[in-house]
C-alpha positions in Angstrom: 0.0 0.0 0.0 1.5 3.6 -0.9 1.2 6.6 1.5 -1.0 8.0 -0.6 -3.2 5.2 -0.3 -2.9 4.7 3.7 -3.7 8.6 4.3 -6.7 8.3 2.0 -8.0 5.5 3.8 -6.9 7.4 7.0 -9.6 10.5 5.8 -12.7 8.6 5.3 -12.1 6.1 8.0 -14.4 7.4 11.3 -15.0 5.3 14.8 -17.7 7.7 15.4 -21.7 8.8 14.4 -20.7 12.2 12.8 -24.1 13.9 13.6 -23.7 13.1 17.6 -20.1 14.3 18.0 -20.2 17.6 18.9 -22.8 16.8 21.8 -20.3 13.6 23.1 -17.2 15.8 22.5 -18.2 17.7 25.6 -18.7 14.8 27.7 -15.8 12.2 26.5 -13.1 13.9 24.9 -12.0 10.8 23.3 -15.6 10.3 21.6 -14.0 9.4 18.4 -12.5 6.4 19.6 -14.2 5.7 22.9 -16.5 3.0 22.0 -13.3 1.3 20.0 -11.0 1.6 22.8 -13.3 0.4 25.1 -14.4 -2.8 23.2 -10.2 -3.3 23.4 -10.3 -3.0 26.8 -13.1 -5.3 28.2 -11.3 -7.8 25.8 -8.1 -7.3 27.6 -9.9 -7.9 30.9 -10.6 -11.4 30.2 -7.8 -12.4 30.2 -6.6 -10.3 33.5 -4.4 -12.5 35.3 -4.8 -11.6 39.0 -1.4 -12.2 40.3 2.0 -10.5 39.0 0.4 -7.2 37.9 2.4 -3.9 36.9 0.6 -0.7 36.4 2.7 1.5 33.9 2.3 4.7 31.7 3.1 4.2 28.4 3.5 7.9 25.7 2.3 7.0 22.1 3.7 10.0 19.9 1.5 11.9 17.8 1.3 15.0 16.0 -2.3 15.2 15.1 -4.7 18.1 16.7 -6.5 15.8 19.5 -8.0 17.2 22.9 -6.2 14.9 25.3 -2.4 14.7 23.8 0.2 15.7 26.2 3.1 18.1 25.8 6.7 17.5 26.9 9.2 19.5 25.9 12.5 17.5 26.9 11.0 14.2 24.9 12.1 13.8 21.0 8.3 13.6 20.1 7.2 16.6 22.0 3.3 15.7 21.4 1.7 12.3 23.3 -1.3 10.4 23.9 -0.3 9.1 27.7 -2.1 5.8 28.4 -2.1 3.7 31.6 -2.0 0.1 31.4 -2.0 -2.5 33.7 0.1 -5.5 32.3 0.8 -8.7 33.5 3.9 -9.1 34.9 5.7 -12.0 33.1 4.0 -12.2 29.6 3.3 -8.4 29.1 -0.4 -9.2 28.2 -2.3 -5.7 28.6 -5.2 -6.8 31.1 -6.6 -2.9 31.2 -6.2 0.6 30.1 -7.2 4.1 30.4 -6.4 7.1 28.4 
């Protein structure tokens, strides 16, 4: 697939209902993929292994305009989405997250 290709795809491609956003914009600022990154979520969580647990931040760069990124100055990529995850300890398995 060329660029050109993957950012076309990027344009049209929407998580969300379009005529609802603005009103669940106000209430979730991740509307646009909250419903997505939940349903990754409550998958991870069945498989949540109760024992050997690690809670950890993890910084996603991106550049895109989004309500939630973070800005750090002193990092290479400047602009992040921070996300916490809790992992199990040995495998790495992501068994919950939050934005």
């Amino acid at each position: 697939m060329t660029d050109k290709q993957f950012k076309e795809i990027l344009h049209f491609l929407r998580f969300d209902d379009k005529s609802t956003h603005a009103e669940c914009v106000v209430i979730d600022k991740a509307a646009a993929i909250s419903k997505l990154f939940d349903m990754f979520v409550e998958n991870c969580k069945k498989y949540y292994m109760r024992s050997e647990a690690t809670i950890d931040e993890q910084m996603v760069g991106f550049r895109e305009h989004c309500p939630f990124s973070v800005y750090m100055a002193s990092k290479p990529n400047k602009y992040k989405l921070k996300a916490w995850i809790l992992a199990h300890a040995k495998s790495f398995v992501c068994c919950n997250a939050q934005l």
